[in-house]
Each structure stands twice: as C-alpha cells, then as structure tokens.
KOLTI-778893 format. One line per 8 residues: number of its first residue (from 1); their letters; for each residue x, y, z of C-alpha. Coordinates in Angstrom, 1 decimal, padded with zeros to 4 digits. Example, Ala and Ser with C-alpha at 12.3 -4.5 7.8 and 13.67 -1.06 7.14 Angstrom:
KOLTI-778893
1) AS) 012.3 -004.5 007.8 | 013.7 -001.1 007.1 $
This chain:
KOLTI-778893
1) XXXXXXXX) 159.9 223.4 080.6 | 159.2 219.7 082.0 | 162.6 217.6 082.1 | 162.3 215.6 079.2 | 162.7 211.7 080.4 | 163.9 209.5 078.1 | 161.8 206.7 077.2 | 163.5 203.1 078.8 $
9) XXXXXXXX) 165.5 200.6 076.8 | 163.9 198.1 074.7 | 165.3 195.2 077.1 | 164.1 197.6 079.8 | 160.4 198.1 078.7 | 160.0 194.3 078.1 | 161.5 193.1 081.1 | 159.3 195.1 083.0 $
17) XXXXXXXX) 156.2 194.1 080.7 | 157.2 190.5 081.2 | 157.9 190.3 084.7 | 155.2 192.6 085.8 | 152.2 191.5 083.7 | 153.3 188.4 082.2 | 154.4 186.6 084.9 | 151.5 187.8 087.0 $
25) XXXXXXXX) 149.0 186.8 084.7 | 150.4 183.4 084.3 | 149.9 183.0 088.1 | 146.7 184.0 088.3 | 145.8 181.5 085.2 | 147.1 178.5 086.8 | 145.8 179.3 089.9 | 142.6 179.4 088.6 $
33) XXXXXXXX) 142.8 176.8 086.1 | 142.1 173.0 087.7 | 145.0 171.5 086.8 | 147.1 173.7 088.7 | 146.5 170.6 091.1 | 149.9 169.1 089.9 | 152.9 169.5 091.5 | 154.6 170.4 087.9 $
41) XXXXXXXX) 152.1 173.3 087.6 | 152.2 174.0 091.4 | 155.9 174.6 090.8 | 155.6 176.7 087.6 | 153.0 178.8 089.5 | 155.4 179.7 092.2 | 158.2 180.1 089.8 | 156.2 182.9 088.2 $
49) XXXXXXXX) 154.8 184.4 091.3 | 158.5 184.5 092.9 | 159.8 186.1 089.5 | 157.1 189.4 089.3 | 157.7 189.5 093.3 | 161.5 190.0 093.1 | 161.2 192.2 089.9 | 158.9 194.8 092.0 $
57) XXXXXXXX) 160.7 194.7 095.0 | 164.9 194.7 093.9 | 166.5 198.0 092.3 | 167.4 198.9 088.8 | 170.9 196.7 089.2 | 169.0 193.8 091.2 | 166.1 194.0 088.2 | 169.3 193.7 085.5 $
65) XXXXXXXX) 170.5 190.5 087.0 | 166.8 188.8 088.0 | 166.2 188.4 084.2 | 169.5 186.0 084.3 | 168.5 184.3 086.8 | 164.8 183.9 086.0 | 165.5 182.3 082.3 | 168.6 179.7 083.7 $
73) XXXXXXXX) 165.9 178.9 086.4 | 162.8 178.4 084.2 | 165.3 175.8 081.7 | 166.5 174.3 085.0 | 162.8 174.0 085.8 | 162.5 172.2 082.2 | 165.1 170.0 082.6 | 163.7 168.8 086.1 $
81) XXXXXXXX) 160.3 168.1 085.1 | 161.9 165.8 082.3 | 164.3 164.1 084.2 | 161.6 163.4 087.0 | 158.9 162.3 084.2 | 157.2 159.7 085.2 | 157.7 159.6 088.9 | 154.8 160.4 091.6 $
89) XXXXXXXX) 153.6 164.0 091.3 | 155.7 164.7 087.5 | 153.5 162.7 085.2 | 152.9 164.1 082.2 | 149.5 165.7 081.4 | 147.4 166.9 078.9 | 147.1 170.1 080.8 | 150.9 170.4 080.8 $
97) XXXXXXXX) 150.8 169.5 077.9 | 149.0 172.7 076.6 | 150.8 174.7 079.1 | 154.0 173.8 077.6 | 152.5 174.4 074.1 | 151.3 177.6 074.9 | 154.2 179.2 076.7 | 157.0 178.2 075.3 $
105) XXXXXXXX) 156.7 180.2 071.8 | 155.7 183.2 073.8 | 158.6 183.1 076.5 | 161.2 182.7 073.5 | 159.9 185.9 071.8 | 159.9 187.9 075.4 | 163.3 186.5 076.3 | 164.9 187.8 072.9 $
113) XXXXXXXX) 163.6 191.4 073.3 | 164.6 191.5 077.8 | 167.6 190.6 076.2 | 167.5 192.8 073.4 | 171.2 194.9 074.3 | 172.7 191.2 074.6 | 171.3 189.4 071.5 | 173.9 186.4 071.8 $
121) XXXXXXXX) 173.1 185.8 075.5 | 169.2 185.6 074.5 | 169.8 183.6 071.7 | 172.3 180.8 073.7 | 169.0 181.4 076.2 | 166.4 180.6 073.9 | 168.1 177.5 072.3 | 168.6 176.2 075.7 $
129) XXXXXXXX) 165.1 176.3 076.8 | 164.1 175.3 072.6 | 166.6 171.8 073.7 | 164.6 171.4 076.9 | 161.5 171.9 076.2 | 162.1 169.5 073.0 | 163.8 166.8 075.2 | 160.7 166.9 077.4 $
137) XXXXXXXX) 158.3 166.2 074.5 | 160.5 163.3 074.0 | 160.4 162.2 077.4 | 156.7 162.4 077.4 | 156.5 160.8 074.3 | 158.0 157.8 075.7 | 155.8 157.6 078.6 | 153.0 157.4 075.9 $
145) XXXXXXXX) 151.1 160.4 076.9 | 147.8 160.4 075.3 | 146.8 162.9 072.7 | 150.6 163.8 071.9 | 151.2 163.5 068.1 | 153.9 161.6 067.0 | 155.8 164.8 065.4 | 155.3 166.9 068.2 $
153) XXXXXXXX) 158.4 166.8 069.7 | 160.1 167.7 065.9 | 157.9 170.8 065.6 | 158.3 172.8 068.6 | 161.7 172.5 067.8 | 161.0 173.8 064.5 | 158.5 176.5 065.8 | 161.2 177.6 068.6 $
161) XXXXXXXX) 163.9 178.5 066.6 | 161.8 179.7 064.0 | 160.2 182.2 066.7 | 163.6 183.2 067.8 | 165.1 183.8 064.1 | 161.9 186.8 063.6 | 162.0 187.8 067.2 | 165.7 188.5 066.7 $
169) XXXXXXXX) 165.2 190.5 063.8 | 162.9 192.7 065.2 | 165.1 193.4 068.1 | 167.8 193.9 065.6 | 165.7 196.2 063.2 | 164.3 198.4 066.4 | 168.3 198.5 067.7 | 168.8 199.9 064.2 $
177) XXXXXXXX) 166.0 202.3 064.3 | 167.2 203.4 067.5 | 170.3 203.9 066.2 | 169.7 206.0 063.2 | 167.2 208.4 065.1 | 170.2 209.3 067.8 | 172.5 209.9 065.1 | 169.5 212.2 063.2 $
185) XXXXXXXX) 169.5 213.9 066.3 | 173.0 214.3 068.3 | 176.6 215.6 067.2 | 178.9 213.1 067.2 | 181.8 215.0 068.3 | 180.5 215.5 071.8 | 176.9 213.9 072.3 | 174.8 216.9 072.7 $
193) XXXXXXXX) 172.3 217.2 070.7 | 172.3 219.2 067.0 | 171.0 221.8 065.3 | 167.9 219.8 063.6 | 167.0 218.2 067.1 | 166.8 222.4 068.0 | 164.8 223.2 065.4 | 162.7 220.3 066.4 $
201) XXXXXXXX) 162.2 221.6 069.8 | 162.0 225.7 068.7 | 158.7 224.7 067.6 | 157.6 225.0 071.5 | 156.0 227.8 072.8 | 157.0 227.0 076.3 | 158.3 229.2 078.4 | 162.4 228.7 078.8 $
209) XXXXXXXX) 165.7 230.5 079.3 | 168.1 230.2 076.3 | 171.5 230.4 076.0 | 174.1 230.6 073.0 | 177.2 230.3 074.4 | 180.4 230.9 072.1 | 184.1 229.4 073.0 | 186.5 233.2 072.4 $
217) XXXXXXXX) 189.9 232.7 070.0 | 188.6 229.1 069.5 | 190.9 229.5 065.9 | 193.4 230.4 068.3 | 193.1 226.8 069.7 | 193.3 224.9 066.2 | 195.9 226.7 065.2 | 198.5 226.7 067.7 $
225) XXXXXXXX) 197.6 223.4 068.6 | 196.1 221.2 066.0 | 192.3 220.6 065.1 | 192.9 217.5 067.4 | 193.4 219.6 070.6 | 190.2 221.7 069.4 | 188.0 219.0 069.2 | 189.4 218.1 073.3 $
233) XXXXXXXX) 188.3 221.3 074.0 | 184.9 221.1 072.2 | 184.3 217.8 074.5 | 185.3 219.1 077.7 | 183.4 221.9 077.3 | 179.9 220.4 076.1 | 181.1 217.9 079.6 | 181.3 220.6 081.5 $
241) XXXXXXXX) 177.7 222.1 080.1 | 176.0 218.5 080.5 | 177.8 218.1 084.2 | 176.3 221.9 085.1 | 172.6 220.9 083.7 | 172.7 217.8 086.0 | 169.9 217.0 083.6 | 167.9 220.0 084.1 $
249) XXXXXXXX) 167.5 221.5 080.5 | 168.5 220.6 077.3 | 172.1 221.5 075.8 | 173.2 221.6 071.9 | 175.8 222.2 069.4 | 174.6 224.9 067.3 | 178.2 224.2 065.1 | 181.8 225.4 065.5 $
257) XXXXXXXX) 182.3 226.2 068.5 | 178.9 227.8 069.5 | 176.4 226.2 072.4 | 172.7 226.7 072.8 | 171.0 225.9 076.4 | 167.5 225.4 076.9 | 166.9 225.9 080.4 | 163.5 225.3 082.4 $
265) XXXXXXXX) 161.6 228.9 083.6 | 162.3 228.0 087.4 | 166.3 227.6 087.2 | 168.2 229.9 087.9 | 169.4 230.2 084.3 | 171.7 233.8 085.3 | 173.9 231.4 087.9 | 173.9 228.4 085.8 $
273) XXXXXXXX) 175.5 230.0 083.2 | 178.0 232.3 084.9 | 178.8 228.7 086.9 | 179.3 227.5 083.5 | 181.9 230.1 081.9 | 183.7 230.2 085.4 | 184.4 226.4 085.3 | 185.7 226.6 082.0 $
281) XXXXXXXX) 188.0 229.8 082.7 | 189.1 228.1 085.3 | 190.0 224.8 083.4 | 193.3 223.8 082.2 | 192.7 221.7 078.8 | 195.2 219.1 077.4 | 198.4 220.2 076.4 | 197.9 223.4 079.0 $
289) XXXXXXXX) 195.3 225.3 077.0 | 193.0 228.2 078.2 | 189.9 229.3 077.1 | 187.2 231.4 078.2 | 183.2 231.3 077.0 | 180.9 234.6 076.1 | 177.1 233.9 076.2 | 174.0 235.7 076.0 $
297) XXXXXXXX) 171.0 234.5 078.0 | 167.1 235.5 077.6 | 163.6 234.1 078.3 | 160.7 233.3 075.9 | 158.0 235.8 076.7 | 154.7 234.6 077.1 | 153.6 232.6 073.7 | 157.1 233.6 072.2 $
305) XXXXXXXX) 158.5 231.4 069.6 | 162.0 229.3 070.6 | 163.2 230.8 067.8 | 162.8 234.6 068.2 | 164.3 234.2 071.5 | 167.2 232.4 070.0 | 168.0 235.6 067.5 | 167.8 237.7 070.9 $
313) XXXXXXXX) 170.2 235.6 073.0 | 172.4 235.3 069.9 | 172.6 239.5 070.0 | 173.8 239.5 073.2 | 175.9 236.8 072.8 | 177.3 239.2 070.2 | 177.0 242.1 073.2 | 179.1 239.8 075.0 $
321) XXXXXXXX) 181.7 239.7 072.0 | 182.1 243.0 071.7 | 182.3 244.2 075.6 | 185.2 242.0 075.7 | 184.6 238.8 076.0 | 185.0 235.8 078.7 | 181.1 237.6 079.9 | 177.5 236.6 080.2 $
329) XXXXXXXX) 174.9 239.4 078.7 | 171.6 238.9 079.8 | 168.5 240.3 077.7 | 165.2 241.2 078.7 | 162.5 239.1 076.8 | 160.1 242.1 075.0 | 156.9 243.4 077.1 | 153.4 243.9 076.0 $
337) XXXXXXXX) 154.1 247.0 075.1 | 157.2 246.4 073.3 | 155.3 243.6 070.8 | 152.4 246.8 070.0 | 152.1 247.3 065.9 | 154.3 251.2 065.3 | 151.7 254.1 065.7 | 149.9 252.9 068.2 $
C-alpha cells in the first residue's frame, strides 16, 4: 500500500499556483510587452520575478511568511507609484493603465484564497491594496491621463470589494466543505479515522497487513474510574498507534474500544504491532491506570478483499482473547489451495 499523501491546504495550493505560475507569467508578459520600458513596469517586473524566485528557493516556514511579505510589498509598491506620479520615470500610462486594470481584480481573488486559513488578514489585505490602487486612479486622474474615464477611479473600487466579497465566500464555502468531509470521515474522540472511511478503503484489493487491536477490561476502566478516564485512555492509545505508524499506514476506530491498522505489505507489520501493545503495557495512564492491548494481525492474499481479511484478523483478535490476553495472534492469509471449491 502507497502512503496516502494528503492533498495540500487551500492557502497552500494557491500560494504555490500564484507564486509559481502567476508571478512567473506576469514577468515574462511585461518583459515581453513594450511598455515594460517604464520604470513603473520595470519595477513591477522585478517585484514578480523576486516573489516566484524566493517562493522556489525558501522552505515550507520561509514560503508561509513570503506571502506576507509579498502582498505589504506589492500595496507599498502602489502607494509609491502614486505618491511619485508625475515625476520623471512614474508618469502615468495607458499601458499602466491596463496593467493596473487587469491585475488588480485577479491579485484580490488570489490573495483571498493564499490567505484562505486567515480570512481576516486577506481581507484587511485586499482592502488595502482596493484603497491603493483607488487612490492611484485618483492620482492619475488628476494628472489628466488620457483615455481614463471620469468614474474610473469609483469602479475599481466598486469591482474590488465586490471581487473580494465572492472570493471570500468561496474560500469560506470550500473551508466548510473541508470541514464536513473530515468529520464524515474521522472519530472525534481521538482523530483516527472511522468506520465508514474503512469501509471506504476495504473496497481495495491491495495487498496490506491488518490489524484489529482490542483494549482488555476496558469496562474495567469506566467503571472504576469514570467514562472521563476511558475516553484518556482511548486518546493515548490511538497517540500511541499514530506515533508507532510514523505515518506509514492507516489507523482507525472500529468503535468502543477496538483499533483496526492498515499496514503497507513491506512493514514489518509482526514488530509494529508487538512495539505497539508493549508501549501501551508499559504506560501508566492518568490517575495511575493500566491497560494492556490483544490484537490479531493477517495479510490480504493476492486479489483478497480488505474485508475478508478483516473477519480473519478479527478471529484472531478473538484467539488472542481467549489465550489470555495482553498478546498479538498472527494468521496466515489462505493459499491457493485453501480458496479451491470442496471436492476438488
């Protein structure tokens, strides 16, 4: 079994889109378009070049903070240009004009989604660069650049927060999505995932290990110390089960007190789960609690359902039960000649 990756973050998947295609493509644009000659575009052009160069080249944390820095850079860039309107080199232009027109919609709906797991700091974001960009219409305006309507200023204003106000929703709507499909597929008690999100994955003919692990006397637990204290338990054991994995299989909670693993062909599925019941054993739980784990571990046989394999490591699980408990019982998935019809 491949280890499943989970796709990346909304903000995560954007920022990467927008710094390492957007911003590159903007480069390239004004580089080749002829009124890159200015020294506004000039600027812009290296401000876009520098922002897909440092995007590529920091790590995960650096990337985090760049898209910060990038958006109070590009409305300091705004505010610049319409402060120094009008002087040698900053005169307003058709071309940046059009630039202005064309990007600034598009960099408030990319903003709002990098910024998708902090709406409020992309919309304080996009209102600042809506106020710049507006305030250097105006400017423009009153240098009496050709070709700029009258109301121009008024409707980018408009069109900005109005880009925002559906950008935002979508962000908000996919945050809920998100939402609801973790909860449709994870217990809430300790974050594995559940039952349905197994029988999701039983479909899957892949080869595996599975495990159904079972905590012994849990009653024991609620009983003497309160359904409180088993619900501790329940979380320090599916920690201890997610801290073993290291990632490398899947782990759910089957209900109760009951575990099933899903472990990858080439791990050493025997070790991880004895490593499993021996941290446990050897845990002392809140209030000075004990417990020990019984599990039963097989493999899929070639083309075997998830789910016949299941029933089998759920009878040895049972094995394990019976012999005493605090054990693992392994059982051999069926051969060829074990699957041939009776009377053959």
């Amino acid at each position: 079994m491949p280890r499943r990756v989970s796709p990346l973050p909304l903000h995560q998947q954007v920022s990467r889109l927008y710094f390492r295609v957007v911003l590159p493509a903007v480069t390239v644009a004004l580089v080749l378009d002829g009124g890159a000659g200015t020294a506004v575009l000039i600027a812009l052009m290296l401000l876009a070049a520098l922002g897909a160069a440092l995007h590529l080249l920091l790590p995960p944390a650096g990337q985090n903070a760049l898209r910060f820095v990038f958006a109070l850079a590009a409305i300091v860039f705004v505010i610049a240009v319409a402060v120094l309107a009008g002087q040698p080199g900053f005169t307003g232009t058709i071309d940046q004009l059009a630039v202005a027109l064309l990007l600034t919609p598009a960099t408030l709906m990319a903003w709002t989604l990098v910024f998708a797991d902090q709406p409020r700091t992309g919309q304080i974001l996009n209102l600042a660069l809506v106020l710049a960009v507006t305030a250097l219409m105006l400017r423009w305006q009153a240098l009496g650049l050709s070709g700029m309507n009258h109301h121009l200023p008024l409707l980018v204003l408009l069109v900005g927060v109005t880009v925002t106000y559906y950008a935002s929703t979508f962000a908000l709507m996919n945050a809920r999505f998100h939402e609801g499909e973790h909860d449709r597929t994870h217990d809430p008690l300790t974050g594995l995932l559940n039952r349905r999100a197994f029988q999701d994955r039983a479909r899957t003919h892949a080869t595996l290990h599975v495990a159904v692990l079972d905590i012994d006397f849990f009653k024991r637990v609620n009983d003497a110390h309160g359904h409180l204290a088993g619900d501790r338990v329940l979380r320090a054991v599916a920690d201890v089960i997610q801290d073993t994995l290291h990632g490398h299989g899947e782990a759910y909670r089957w209900g109760g007190e009951e575990f099933v693993l899903l472990l990858p062909a080439t791990v050493n599925a025997p070790a991880v789960i004895e490593q499993v019941r021996r941290e446990i054993a050897a845990r002392h739980f809140s209030g000075g609690q004990r417990v020990t784990l019984s599990a039963g571990l097989t493999r899929t046989a070639p083309g075997e359902p998830v789910q016949r394999a299941f029933e089998r490591a759920d009878a040895a699980l049972r094995a394990a039960k019976d012999a005493g408990r605090n054990r693992v019982v392994l059982s051999s998935p069926p051969t060829p000649l074990d699957k041939r019809a009776p009377g053959r």
